[in-house]
KOLDODREN-724291 format. One record per residue (C-alpha): residue number from 1; chain; residue in one letter; x negated, y, z negated. Coordinates in Angstrom, 2 decimals, m for minus. Each point is the difference from the previous one (the first is absolute). Example, Ala and Ser with C-alpha at 12.3 -4.5 7.8 and 13.67 -1.06 7.14 Angstrom:
     k   c   r        c1        c2        c3
     1   A   A    m12.30     m4.50     m7.80
     2   A   S     m1.37      3.44      0.66
% end
This chain:
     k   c   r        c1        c2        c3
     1   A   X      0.00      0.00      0.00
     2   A   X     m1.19      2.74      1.03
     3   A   X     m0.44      3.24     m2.84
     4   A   X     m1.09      3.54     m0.77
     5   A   X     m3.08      0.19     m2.48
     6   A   X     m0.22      2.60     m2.44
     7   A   X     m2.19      2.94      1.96
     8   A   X      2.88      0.55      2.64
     9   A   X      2.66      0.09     m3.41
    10   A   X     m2.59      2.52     m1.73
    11   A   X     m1.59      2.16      2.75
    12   A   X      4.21      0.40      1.19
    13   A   X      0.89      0.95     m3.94
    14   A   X     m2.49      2.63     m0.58
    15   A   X      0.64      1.31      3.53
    16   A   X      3.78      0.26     m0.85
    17   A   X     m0.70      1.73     m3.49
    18   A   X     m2.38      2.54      1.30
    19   A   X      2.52      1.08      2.65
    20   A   X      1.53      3.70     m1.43
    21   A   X     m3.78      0.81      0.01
    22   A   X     m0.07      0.56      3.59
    23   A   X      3.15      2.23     m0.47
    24   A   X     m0.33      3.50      0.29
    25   A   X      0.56      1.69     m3.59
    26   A   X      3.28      1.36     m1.07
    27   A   X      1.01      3.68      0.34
    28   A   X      1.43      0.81     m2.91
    29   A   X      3.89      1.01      0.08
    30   A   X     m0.12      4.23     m0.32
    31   A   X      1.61      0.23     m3.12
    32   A   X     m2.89     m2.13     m1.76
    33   A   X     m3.54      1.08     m1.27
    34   A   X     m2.48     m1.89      1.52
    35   A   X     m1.90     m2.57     m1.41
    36   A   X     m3.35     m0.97     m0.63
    37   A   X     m0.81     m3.23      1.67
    38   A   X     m1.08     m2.82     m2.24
    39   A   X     m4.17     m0.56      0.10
    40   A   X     m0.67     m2.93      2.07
    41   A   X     m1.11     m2.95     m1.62
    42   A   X     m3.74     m0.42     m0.74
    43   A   X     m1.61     m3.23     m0.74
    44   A   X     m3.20     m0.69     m2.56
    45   A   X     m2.02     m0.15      2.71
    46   A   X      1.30      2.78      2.57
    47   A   X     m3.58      1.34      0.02
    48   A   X     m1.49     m2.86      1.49
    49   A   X      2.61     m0.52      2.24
    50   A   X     m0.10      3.46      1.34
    51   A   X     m4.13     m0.06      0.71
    52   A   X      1.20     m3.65      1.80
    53   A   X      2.74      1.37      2.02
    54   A   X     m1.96      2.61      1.00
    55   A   X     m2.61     m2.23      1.36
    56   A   X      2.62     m1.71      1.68
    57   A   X      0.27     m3.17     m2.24
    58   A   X      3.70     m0.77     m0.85
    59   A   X      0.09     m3.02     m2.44
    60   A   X      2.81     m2.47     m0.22
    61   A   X      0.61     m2.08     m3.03
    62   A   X      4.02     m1.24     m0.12
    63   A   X      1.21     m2.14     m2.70
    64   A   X      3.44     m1.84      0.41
    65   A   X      2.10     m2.87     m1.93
    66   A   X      2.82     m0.98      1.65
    67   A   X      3.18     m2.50     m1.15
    68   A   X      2.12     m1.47      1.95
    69   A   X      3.34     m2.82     m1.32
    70   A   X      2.80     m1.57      1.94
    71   A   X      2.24      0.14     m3.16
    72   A   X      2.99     m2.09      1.25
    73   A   X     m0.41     m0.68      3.58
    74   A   X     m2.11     m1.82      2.08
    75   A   X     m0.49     m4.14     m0.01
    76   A   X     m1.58      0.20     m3.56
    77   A   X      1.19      2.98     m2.26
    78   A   X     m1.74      2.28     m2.41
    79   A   X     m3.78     m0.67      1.55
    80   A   X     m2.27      3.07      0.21
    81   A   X     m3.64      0.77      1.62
    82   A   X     m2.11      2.85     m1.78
    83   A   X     m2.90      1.51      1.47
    84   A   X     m2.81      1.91     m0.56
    85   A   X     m1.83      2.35      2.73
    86   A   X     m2.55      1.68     m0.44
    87   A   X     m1.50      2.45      3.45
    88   A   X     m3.43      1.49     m0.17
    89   A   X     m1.97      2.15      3.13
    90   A   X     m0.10      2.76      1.29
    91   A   X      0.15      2.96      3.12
    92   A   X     m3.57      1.47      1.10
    93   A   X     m0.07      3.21      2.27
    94   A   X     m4.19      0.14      0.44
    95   A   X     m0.53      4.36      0.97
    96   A   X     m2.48     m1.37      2.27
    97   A   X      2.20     m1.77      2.29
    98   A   X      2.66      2.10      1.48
    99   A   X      3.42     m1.30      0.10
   100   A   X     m1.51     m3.20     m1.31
   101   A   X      1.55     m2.48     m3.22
   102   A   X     m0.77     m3.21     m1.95
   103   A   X      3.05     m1.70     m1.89
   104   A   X     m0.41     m3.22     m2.08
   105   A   X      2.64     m1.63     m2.43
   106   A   X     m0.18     m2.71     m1.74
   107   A   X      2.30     m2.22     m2.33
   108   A   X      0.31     m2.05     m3.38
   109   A   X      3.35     m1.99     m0.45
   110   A   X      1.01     m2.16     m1.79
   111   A   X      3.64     m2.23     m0.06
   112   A   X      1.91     m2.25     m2.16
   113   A   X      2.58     m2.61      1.97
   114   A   X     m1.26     m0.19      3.11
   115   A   X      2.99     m2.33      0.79
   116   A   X      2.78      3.50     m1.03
   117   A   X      0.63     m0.37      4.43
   118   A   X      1.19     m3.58     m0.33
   119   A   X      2.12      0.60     m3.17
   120   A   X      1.72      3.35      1.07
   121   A   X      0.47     m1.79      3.41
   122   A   X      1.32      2.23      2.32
   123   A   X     m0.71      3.10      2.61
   124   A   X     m0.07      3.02     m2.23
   125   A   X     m0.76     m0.81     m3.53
   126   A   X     m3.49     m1.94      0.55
   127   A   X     m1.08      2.51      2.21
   128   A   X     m1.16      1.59     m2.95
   129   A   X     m2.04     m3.08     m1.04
   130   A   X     m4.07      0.09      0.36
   131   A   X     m1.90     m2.66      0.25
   132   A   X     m3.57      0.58      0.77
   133   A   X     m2.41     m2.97     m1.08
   134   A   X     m3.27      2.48     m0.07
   135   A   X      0.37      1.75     m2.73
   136   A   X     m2.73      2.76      2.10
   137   A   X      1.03      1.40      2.94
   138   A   X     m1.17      2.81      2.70
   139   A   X      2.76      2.49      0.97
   140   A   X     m1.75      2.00      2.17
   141   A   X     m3.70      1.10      1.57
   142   A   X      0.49      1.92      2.68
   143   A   X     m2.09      3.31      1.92
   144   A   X      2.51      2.98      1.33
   145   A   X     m1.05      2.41      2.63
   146   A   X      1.92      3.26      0.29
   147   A   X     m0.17      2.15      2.62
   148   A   X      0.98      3.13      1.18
   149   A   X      0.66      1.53     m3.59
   150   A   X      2.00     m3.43     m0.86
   151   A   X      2.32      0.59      2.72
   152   A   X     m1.13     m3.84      1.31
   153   A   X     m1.61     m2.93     m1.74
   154   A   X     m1.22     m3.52      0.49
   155   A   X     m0.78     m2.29     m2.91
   156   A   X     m1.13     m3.57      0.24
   157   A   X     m0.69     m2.81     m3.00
   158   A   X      1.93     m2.04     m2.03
   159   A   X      3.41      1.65     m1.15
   160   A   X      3.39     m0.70     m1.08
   161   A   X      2.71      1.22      2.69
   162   A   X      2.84      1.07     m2.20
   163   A   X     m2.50      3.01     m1.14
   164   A   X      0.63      1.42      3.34
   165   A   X      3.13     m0.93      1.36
   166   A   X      3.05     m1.71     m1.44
   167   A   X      0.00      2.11     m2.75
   168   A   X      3.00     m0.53     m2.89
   169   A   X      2.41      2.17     m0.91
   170   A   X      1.86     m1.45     m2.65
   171   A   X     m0.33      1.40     m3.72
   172   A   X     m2.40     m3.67     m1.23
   173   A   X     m1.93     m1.53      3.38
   174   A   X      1.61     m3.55     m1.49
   175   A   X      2.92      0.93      0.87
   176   A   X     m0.71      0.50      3.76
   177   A   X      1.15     m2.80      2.13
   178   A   X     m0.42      2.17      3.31
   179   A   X     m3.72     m0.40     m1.36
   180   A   X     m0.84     m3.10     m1.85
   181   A   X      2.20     m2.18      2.22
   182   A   X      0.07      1.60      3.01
   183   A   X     m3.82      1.57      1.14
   184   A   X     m1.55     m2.76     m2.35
   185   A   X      2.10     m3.17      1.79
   186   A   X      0.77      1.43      3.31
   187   A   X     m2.26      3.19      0.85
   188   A   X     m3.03     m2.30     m0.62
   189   A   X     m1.51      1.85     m3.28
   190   A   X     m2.04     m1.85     m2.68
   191   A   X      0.76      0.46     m3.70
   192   A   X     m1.44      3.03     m1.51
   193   A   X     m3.52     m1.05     m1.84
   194   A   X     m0.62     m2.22      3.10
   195   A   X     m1.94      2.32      2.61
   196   A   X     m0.38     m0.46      3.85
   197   A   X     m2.00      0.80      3.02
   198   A   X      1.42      2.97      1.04
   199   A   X     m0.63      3.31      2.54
   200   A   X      2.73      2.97      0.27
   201   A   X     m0.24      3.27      1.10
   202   A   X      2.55      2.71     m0.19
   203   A   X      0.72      3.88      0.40
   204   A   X      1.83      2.56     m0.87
   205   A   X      2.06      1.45      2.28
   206   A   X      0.91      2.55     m2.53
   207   A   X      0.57      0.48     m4.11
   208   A   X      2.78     m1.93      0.20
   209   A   X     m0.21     m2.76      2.75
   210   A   X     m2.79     m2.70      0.06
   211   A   X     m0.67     m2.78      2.49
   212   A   X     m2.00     m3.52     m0.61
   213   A   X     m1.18     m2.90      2.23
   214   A   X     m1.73     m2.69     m2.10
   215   A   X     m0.79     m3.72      0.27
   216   A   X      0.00     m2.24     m3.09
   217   A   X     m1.55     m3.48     m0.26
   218   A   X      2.92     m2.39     m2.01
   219   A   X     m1.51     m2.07     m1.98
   220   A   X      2.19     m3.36      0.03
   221   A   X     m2.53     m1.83     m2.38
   222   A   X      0.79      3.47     m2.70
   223   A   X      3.61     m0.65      0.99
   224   A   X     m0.01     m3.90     m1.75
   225   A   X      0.09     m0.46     m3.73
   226   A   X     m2.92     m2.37     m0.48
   227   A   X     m2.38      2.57      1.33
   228   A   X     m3.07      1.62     m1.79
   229   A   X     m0.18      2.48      2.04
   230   A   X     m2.07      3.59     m1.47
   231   A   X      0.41      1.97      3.16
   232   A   X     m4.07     m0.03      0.34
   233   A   X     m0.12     m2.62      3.25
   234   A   X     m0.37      1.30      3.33
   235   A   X      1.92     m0.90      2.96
   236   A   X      1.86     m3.86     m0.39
   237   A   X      1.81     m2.27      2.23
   238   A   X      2.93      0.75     m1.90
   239   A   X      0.10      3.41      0.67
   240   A   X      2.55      1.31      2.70
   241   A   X      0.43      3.30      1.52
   242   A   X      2.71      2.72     m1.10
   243   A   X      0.68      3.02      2.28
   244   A   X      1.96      2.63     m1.42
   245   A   X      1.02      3.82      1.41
   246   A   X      1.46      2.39     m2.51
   247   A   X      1.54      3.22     m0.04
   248   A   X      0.66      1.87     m3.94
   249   A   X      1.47      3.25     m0.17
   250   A   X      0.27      1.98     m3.11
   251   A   X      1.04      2.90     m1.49
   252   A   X     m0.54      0.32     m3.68
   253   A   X     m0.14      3.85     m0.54
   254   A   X      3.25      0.78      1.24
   255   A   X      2.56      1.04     m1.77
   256   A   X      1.68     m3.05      0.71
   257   A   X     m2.97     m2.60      0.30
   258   A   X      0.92     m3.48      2.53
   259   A   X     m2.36     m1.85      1.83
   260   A   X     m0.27     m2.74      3.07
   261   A   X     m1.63     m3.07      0.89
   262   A   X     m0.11     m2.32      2.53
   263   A   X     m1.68     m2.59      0.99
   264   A   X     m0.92     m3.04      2.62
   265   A   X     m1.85     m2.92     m0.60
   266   A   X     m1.07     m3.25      2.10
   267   A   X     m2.33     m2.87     m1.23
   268   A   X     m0.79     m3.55      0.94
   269   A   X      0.21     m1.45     m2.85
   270   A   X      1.42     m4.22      0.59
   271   A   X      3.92     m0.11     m0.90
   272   A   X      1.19     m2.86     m2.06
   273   A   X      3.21     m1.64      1.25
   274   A   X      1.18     m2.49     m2.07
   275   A   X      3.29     m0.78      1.63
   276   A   X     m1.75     m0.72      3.32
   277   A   X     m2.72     m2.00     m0.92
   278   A   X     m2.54      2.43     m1.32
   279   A   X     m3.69     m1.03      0.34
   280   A   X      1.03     m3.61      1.00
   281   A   X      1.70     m0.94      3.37
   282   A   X      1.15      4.09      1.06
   283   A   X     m2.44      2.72      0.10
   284   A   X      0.83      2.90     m2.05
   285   A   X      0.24      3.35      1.37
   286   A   X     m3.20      1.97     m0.44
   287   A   X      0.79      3.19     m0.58
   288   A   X      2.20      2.74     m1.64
   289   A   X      1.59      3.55      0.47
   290   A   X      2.19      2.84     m1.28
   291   A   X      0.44      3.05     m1.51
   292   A   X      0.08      1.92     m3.42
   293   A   X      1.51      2.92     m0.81
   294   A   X      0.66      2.33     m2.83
   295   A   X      1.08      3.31     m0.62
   296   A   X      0.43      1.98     m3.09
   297   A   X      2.53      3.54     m0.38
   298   A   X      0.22      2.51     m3.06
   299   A   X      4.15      0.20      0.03
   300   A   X     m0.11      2.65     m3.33
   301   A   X     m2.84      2.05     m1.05
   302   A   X      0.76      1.97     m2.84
   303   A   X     m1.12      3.58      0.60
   304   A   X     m3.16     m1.02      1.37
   305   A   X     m1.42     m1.49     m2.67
   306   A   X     m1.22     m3.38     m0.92
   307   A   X      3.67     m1.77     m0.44
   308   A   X      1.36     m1.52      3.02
   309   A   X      2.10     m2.83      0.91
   310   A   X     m1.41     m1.79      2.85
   311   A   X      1.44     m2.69      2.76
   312   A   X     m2.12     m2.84      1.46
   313   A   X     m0.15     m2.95      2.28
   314   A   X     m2.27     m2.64      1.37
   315   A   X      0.14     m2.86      2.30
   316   A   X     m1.82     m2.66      1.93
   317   A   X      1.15     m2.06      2.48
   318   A   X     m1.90     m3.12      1.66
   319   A   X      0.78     m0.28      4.07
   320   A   X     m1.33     m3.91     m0.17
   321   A   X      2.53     m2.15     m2.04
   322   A   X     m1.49     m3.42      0.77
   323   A   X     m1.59     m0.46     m3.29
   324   A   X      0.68     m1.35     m3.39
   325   A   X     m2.08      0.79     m3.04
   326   A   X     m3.28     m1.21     m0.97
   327   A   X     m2.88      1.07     m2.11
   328   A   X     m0.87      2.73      2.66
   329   A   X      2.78      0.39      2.34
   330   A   X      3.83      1.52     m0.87
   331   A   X      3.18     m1.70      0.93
   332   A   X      1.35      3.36     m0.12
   333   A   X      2.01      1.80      2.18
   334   A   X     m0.03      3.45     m1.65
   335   A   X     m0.44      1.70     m3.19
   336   A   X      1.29      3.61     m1.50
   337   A   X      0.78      2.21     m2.76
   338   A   X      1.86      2.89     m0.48
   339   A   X      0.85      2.33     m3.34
   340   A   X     m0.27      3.32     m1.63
   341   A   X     m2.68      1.47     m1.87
   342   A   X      0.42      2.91     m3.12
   343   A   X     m3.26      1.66     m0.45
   344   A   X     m0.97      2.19     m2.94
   345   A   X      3.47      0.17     m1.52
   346   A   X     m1.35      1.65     m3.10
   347   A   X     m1.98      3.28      0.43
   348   A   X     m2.08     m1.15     m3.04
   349   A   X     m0.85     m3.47      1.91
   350   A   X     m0.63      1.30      3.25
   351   A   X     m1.78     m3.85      0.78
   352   A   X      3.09     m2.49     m0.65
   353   A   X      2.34     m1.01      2.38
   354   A   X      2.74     m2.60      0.05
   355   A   X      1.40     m1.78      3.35
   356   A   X      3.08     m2.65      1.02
   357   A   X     m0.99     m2.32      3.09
   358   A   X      1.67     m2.31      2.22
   359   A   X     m2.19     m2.88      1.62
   360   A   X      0.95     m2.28      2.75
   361   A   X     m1.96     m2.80      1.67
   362   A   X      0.78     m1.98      2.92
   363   A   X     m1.45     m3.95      1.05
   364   A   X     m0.07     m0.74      3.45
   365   A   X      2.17     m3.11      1.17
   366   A   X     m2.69     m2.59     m0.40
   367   A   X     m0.61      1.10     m3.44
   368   A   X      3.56     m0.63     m0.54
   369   A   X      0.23     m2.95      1.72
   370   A   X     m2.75     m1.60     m1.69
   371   A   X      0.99      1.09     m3.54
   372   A   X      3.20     m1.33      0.87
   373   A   X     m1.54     m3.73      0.92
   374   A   X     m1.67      0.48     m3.48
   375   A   X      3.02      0.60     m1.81
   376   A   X     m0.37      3.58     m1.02
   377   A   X      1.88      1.79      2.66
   378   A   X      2.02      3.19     m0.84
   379   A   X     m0.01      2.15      2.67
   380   A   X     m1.91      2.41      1.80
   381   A   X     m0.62      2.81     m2.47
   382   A   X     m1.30      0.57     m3.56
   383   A   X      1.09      3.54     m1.68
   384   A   X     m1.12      1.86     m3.41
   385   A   X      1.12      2.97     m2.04
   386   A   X     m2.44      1.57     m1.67
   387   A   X     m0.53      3.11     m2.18
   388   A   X     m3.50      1.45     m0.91
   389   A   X     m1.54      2.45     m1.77
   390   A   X     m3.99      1.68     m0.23
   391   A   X     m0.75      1.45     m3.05
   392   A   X     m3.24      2.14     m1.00
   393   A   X     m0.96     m1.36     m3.47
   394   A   X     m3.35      1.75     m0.75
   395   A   X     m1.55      2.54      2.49
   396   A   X     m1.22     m2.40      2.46
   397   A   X      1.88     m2.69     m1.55
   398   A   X      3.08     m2.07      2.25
   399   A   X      2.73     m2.52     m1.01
   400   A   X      2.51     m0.88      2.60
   401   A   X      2.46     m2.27     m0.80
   402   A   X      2.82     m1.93      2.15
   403   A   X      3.11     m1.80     m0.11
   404   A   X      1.76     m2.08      3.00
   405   A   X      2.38     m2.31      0.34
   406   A   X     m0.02     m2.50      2.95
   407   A   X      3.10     m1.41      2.01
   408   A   X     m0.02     m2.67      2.71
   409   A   X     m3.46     m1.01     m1.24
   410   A   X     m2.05     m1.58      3.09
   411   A   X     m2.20     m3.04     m0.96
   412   A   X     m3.80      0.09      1.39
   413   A   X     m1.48     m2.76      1.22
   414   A   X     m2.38     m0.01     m2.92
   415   A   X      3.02     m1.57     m2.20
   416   A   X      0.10     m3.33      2.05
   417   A   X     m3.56     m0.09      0.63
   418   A   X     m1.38      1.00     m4.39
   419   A   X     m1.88     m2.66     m1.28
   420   A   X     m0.60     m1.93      3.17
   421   A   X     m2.50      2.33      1.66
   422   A   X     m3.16      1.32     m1.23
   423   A   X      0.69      3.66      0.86
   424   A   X      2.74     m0.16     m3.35
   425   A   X     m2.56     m0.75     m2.74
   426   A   X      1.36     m1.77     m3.22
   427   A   X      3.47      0.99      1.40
   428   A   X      3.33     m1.44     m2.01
   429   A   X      1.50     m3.14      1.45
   430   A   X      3.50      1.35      2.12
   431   A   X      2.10     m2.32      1.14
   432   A   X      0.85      0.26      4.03
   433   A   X      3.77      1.65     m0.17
   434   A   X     m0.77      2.22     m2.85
   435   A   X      2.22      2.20     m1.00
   436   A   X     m1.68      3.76      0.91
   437   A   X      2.44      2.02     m1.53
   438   A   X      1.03      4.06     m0.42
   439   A   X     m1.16      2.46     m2.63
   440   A   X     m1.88      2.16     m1.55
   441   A   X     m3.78      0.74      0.78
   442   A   X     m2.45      2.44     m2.25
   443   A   X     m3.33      1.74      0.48
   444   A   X     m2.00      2.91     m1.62
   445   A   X     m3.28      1.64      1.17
   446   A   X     m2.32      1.45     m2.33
   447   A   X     m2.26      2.14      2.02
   448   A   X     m3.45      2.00     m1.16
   449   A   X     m2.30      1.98      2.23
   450   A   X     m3.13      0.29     m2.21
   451   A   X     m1.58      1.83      2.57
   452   A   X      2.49      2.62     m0.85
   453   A   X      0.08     m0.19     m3.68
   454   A   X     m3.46      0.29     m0.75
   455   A   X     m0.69      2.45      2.41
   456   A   X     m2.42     m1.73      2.62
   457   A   X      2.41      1.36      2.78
   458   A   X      1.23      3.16     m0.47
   459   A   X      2.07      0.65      3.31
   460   A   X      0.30     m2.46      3.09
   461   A   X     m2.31     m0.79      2.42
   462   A   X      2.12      0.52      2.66
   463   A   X     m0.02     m3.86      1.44
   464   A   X      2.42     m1.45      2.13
   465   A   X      0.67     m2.89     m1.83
   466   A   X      2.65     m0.28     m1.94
   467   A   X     m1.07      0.50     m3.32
   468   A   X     m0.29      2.71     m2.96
% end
């Protein structure tokens, strides 16, 4: 089963949370005396981080712990996966070399239950399941070159695509189906904390609109859940190439911020179809494409300042439905979310928010059929309700908690298959015909940029990666 690791779930939290900062600041009504503006925070070490910054060294040290329970759905109830993540690195702008940047990231994590997928057992609830055997992994190594004052770039390394494109919108990452099931099982995306081959180049057409071609190297041996993989190999067998072209428009400084993405992908990555044969007598299809889109709009800002209720939406849709799912390919036919956000409702918490989300995902008709000759059929759709909230603790400091509940609950493959192959370690004996049934699902993020806190990066380096 295919899931989202904690840097996509953090990087997408902080991002959220830090989002009225881009705002312009509030004119005061007429009839009120101005204020002064609170001092900015300053960590025990803003000195140092200054003198770094300056020197164009941005350090990156992001702690997260992460829980997530199926409560009382799923084919075995009340099982939960915490996990610990911990992402160190950093941006380098050398003077010397105009236009020029070194980024490296890597990551410490750490899981309990690596068997959560199997025992939630469906589409959308062990999405948010990690399993990642090496417990030390590189994110990302790359070299950017900027040219004509950053109006175009190239980059080339090792890299995780859903810093670039694909980006989530909803108020906690784990909640992002559009995301997690759709660019991870369809698009042709690793997991985050498993990097790839990769070369993109973009360019600004202007403050607002941005353009990217890039190729990606899939990693189907990354993809598998016996694999020891740390990111650090070169170019493998396994590996098979992902084309993507994106378009993101945004607007953030209006008075009524929205933005716009979309997005094409191909790969060649082999297509599993069960229901046909698979890898025995039939040969699967060997490739896959679609599209993902998103777009966010501000419906209420209140009097320009930081409160605003906001609408969004995200989608993606596979164009090759001969596939059922297997440790590295989908049997999905689509995958979205839609809600509404409430940012800053509090002038004195200018950081929470709290959000309601619909989430839909679709299997192809061989997914159906062949959950169907398994006993688990129950449709062609899974759906979840889910509210949200982000809360700043501590300056610097992030909890997010959610709730959803789960109707017309989807079995995955995974639930036939757990304790009969080795990529479902020490997994619970369930019984073929199991009963996968509705509920409710929990998570909460706990989210900590030291780098922040302490002071050793004092304002952003300006990357294109998404990250704080």
């Amino acid at each position: 089963m295919k899931t989202i690791l904690a840097t996509a779930a953090l990087m997408a939290l902080l991002s959220e949370s830090g989002l009225a900062a881009d705002l312009p600041p509030a004119a005061p009504p007429q009839d009120a005396t101005p204020k002064v503006a609170p001092k900015p925070y300053q960590g025990p070490l803003d000195g140092v981080g200054s003198t770094l910054n300056d020197a164009g060294l941005f350090p990156i040290l992001l702690f997260g712990e992460t829980y997530v329970g199926n409560r009382n759905m799923g084919a075995i109830r009340d099982s939960k996966q915490i996990g610990t993540f911990l992402n160190y690195g950093f941006d380098y702008y050398p003077g010397i070399l105009t236009g020029t940047s070194f980024h490296f990231m890597g990551s410490l994590t750490r899981h309990t239950n690596t068997s959560y997928f199997g025992e939630s057992g469906d589409e959308i609830v062990s999405g948010a399941a990690s399993n990642l055997p090496a417990t030390s992994h590189l994110t990302r190594a790359t070299v950017m070159q900027e040219f004509d004052k950053g109006r175009y770039l190239i980059e080339a390394g090792k890299g995780y695509a859903n810093d670039y494109m694909a980006r989530p919108l909803c108020n906690n990452a784990y909640l992002c189906m559009s995301v997690i099931d759709g660019t991870h099982k369809l698009a042709g995306i690793n997991f985050p904390n498993y990097s790839n081959l990769f070369l993109r180049t973009g360019m600004k057409v202007d403050d607002k609109l941005k353009l990217q071609l890039a190729v990606f190297e899939y990693n189907t041996a990354a993809a598998g859940f016996g694999t020891s993989d740390n990111g650090w190999d070169g170019f493998k067998s396994t590996d098979h190439p992902a084309w993507f072209a994106d378009m993101q428009w945004a607007d953030p400084k209006s008075a009524r911020p929205s933005s716009y993405e979309l997005m094409a992908f191909y790969n060649r990555i082999p297509q599993t179809d069960s229901v046909t044969g698979g890898s025995s007598s039939a040969t699967p299809t060997r490739h896959q494409d679609g599209v993902f889109g998103s777009t966010m709009q501000t419906l209420w800002h209140a009097d320009g300042g930081p409160t605003m209720l906001q609408a969004f939406g995200a989608g993606t849709v596979a164009l090759n439905g001969e596939q059922t799912q297997s440790t590295y390919t989908a049997g999905l036919k689509y995958a979205a979310d839609i809600g509404l956000t409430l940012r800053s409702p509090l002038a004195s918490r200018p950081a929470d928010s709290y959000s309601v989300q619909f989430t839909q995902v679709g299997l192809t008709h061989d997914e159906q059929t062949y959950l169907e000759s398994k006993h688990y059929g129950r449709g062609s759709n899974e759906n979840a309700l889910a509210l949200s909230a982000t809360f700043r603790a501590l300056d610097w400091v992030f909890i997010s908690p959610y709730v959803q509940y789960l109707w017309n609950v989807q079995a995955n493959n995974y639930v036939s298959l757990a304790g009969l192959h080795n990529f479902v370690p020490a997994a619970p004996s369930i019984p073929t015909g199991a009963t996968v049934k509705n509920g409710y699902a929990l998570g909460l993020t706990v989210v900590i940029p030291f780098d922040r806190l302490l002071g050793f990066t004092t304002r952003s380096s300006g990357y294109d990666g998404h990250y704080p």
